[in-house]
N, C-alpha and C positions, 0 to 999 in steps of 0.2 A: 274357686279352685275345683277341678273336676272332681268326680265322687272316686275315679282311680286312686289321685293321688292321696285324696283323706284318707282311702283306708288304708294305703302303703304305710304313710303316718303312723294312724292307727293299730296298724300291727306293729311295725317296728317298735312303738312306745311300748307295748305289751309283750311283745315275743320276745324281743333283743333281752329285756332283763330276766324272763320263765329260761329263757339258752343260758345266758350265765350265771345264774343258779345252777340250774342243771349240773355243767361243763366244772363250775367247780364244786358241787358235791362229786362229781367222779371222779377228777384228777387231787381230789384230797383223800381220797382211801388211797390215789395209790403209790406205789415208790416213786420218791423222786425221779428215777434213772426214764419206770415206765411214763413218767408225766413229761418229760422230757422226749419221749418219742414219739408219743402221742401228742404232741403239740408240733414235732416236725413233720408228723402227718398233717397234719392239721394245715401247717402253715404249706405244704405240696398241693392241698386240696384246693388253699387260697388262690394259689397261682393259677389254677386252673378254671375258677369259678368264677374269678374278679379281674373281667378283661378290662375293665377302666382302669384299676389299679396297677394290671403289669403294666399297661402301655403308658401308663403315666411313670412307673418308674422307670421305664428302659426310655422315656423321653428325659428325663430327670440325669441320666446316666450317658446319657450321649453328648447331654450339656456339659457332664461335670469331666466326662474321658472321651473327647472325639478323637483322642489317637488309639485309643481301645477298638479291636473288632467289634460286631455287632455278636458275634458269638461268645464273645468276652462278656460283654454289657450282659446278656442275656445269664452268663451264669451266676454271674452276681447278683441280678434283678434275683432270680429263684433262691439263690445262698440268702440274699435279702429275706426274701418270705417263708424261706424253711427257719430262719433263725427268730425272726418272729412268733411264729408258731411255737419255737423252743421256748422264749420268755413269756408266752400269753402261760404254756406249760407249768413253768416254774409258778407264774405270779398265782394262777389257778390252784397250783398245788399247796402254794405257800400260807393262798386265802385262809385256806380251812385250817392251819394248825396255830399252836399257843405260841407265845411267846420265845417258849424255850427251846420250839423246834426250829422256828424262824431264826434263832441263832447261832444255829448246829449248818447254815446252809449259809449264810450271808454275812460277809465281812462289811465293817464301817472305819471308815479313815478319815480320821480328821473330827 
């Protein structure tokens, strides 16, 4: 394996979990409303920074509505990734509190 790719490994194993740490000690100090916007940022930054992932989803979407424009496709691809961002938000925010705030946000059925 080239020595590139170990240390992409190698960081990812170490960074990706120091980031989500990070990401949710800060979206659990704040309101839900700001965790929630700050994860549709988040999820805008996405679309921008993970051109494998748009093109794979607006391939994904072309399969799933070829009667849809491509301009279609494309706002749903980004509505896609800002609404991710919104639930990475949520779960981020929801990490950090007790039981009993977790209850005050989340219905179960069934």
């Amino acid at each position: 394996m080239p020595a590139a790719k170990r240390l992409r490994r190698r960081l990812r194993g170490s960074v990706l979990p120091m980031l989500a740490r990070g990401l949710a000690a800060v979206f659990g100090r704040l309101p839900l409303a700001a965790a929630q916007r700050l994860g549709a940022g988040l999820g805008r930054v996405a679309w921008t920074l993970a051109p494998r992932d748009r093109r794979r989803s607006l391939a994904h979407l072309e399969i799933a509505f070829p009667e849809r424009s491509a301009a279609e496709r494309r706002a749903i691809a980004r509505g896609s990734f800002r609404h991710y961002g919104i639930t990475l938000g949520e779960c981020l925010h929801l990490f950090r509190g007790d039981c009993r705030q977790v209850e005050t946000c989340v219905r179960v059925e069934g």
